[in-house]
C-alpha positions as CSV (number, residue, x, y, z in Angstrom):
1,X,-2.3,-1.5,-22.0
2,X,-3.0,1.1,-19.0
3,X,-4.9,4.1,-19.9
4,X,-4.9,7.1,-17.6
5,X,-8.3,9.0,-17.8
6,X,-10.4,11.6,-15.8
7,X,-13.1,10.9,-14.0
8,X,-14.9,12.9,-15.8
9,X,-13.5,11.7,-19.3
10,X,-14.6,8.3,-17.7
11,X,-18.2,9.5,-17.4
12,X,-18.3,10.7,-21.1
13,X,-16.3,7.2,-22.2
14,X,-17.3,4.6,-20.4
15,X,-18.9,2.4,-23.2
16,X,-16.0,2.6,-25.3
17,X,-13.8,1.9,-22.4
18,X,-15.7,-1.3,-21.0
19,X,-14.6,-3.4,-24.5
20,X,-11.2,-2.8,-24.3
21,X,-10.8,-3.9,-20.8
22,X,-13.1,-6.6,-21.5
23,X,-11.4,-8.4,-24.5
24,X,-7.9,-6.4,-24.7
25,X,-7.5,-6.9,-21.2
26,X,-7.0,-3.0,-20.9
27,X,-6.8,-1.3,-17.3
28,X,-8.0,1.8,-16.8
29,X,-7.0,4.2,-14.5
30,X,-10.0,6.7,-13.0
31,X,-7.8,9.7,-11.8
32,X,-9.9,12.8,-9.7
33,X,-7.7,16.3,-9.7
34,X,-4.6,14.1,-10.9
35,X,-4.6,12.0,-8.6
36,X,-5.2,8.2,-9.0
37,X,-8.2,6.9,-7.5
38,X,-9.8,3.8,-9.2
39,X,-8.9,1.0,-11.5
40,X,-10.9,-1.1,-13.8
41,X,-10.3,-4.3,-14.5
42,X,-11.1,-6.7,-16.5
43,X,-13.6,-9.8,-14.0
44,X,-10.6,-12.0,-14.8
45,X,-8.0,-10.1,-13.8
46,X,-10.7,-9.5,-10.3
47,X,-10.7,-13.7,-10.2
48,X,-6.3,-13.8,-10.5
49,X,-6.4,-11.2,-7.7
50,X,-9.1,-12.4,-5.7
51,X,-7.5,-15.9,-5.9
52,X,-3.8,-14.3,-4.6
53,X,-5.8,-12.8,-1.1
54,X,-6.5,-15.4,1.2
55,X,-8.3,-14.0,4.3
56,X,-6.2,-14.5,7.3
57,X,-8.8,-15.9,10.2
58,X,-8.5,-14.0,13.8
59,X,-7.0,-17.2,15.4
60,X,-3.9,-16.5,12.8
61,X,-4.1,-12.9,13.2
62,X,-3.7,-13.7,17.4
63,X,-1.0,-15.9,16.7
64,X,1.1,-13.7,14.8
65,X,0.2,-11.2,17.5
66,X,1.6,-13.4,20.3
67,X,4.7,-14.1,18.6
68,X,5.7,-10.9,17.3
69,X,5.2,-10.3,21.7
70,X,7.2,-13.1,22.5
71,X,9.9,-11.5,19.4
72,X,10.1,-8.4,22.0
73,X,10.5,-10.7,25.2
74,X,13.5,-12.2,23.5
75,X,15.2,-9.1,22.0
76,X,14.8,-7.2,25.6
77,X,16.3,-10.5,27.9
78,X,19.2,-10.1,24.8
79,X,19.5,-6.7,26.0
80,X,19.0,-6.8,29.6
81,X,16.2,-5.4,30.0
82,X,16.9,-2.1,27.9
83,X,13.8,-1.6,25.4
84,X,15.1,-0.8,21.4
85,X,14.8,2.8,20.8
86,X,11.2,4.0,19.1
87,X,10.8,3.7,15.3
88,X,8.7,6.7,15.5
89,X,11.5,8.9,17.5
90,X,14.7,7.7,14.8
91,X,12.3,8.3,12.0
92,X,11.7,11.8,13.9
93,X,15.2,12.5,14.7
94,X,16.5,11.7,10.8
95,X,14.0,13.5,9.0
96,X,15.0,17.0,11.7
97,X,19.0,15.8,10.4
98,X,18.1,15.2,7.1
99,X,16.3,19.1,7.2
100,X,19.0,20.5,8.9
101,X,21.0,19.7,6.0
102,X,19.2,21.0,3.5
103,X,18.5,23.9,5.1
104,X,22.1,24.5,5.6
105,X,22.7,24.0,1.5
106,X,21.0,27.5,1.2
């Protein structure tokens, strides 16, 4: 079960929380103004996730790097030399669209 609490309801309930996530296998989620923030888990739930990240060394990380620059080398020979339009710019351009739509709804 996933319980939604208050950090401050967290403060005040701790003790009776901690069981629950420890045999129930309970989460709890530690929201602050609404928002969530934290989780607790139970230290098995910790191992199944800890076991799922596997640290990626910086000889991987440099690989991945050179190939995703040799992926651009490729797609601008394909395109004769012409770079792909910036993500950030379309992004840009479809949210001012997207707003001159709605604005025009009113």
């Amino acid at each position: 079960m996933v319980m939604r609490v208050s950090d401050l309801e967290t403060l005040h309930k701790i003790s009776e929380f901690l069981p629950k996530v420890q045999s129930a296998g309970d989460r709890i989620i530690i929201e602050h103004l609404g928002v969530p923030v934290a989780a607790v888990i139970s230290i098995q739930d910790l191992a199944r996730l800890d076991a799922r990240i596997q640290p990626v060394s910086k000889s991987e990380r440099l690989a991945a790097l050179a190939r995703a620059d040799e992926l651009c080398q490729q797609i601008l020979a394909r395109r004769g030399g012409v770079a792909l339009p910036s993500s950030v710019d379309l992004i840009a351009q479809q949210r001012e669209e997207r707003e001159h739509e709605l604005n025009s709804l009113h």
